[in-house]
C-alpha positions as CSV (number, residue, x, y, z in Angstrom):
1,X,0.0,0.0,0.0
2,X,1.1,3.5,-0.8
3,X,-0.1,6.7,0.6
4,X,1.8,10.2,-1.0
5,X,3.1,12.9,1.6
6,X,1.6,16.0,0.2
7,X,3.2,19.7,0.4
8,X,1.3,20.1,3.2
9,X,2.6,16.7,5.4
10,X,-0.5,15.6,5.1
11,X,-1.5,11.6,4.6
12,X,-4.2,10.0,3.6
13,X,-3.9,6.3,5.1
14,X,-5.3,3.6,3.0
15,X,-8.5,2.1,4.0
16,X,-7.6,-1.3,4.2
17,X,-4.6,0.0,6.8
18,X,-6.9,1.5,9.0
19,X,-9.7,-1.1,8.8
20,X,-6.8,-3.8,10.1
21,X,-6.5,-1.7,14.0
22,X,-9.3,-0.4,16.3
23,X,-10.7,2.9,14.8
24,X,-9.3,6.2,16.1
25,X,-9.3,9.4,15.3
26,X,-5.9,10.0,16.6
27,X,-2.0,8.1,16.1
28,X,0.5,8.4,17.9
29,X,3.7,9.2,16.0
30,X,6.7,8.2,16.2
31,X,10.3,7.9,13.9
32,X,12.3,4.3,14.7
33,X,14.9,3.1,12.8
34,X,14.4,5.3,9.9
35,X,10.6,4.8,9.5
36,X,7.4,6.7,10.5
37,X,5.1,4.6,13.0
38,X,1.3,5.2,14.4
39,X,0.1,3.7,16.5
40,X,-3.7,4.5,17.4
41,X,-4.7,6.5,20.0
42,X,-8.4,7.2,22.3
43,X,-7.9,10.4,23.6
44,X,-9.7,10.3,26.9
45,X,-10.3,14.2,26.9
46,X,-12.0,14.0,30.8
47,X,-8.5,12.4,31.6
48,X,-6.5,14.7,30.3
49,X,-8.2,17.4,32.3
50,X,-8.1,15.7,35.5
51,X,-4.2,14.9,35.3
52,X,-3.7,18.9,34.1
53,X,-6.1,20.1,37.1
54,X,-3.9,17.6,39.6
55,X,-0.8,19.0,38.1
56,X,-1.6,22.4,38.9
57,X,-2.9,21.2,42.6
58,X,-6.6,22.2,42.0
59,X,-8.4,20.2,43.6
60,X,-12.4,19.7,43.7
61,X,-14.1,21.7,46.0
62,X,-11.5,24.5,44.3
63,X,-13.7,23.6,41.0
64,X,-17.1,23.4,43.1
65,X,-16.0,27.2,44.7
66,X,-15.3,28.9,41.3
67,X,-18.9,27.4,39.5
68,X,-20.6,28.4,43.2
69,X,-18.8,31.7,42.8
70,X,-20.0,32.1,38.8
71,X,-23.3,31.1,39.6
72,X,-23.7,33.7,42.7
73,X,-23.4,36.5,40.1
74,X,-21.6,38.0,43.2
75,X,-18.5,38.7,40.1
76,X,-20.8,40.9,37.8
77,X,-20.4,44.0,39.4
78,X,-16.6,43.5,38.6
């Protein structure tokens, strides 16, 4: 199977290449020994912001404060 690079770096995989792993909407990519490899990805986007929001120490009732806070409309005067 071929697929041409365009001038963009843009792909198009062949069908039967993606029909052989689970379906994703995302690869991961890497370079190895002078080739290009994906490997599909799930993004789990509910993950990704709870490792971010433990990164930066926020914790829960920190989230459950700011929407109590937004929904007070105690910040519109601002």
């Amino acid at each position: 199977m071929l697929a041409k690079l365009t001038a963009k770096n843009q792909l198009t995989l062949p069908k039967a290449a993606v029909a052989a792993v689970d379906a994703a909407d995302y690869f991961d990519v890497a370079a190895e020994n002078g080739r290009i490899v994906l490997t599909p990805v799930r993004v789990n986007r509910a993950g990704t912001v709870r490792a971010k929001l433990a990164e930066l120490g926020i914790m829960e009732t920190d989230v459950a404060d700011a929407v109590a806070w937004a929904r007070s409309g105690a910040h519109s005067g601002e």
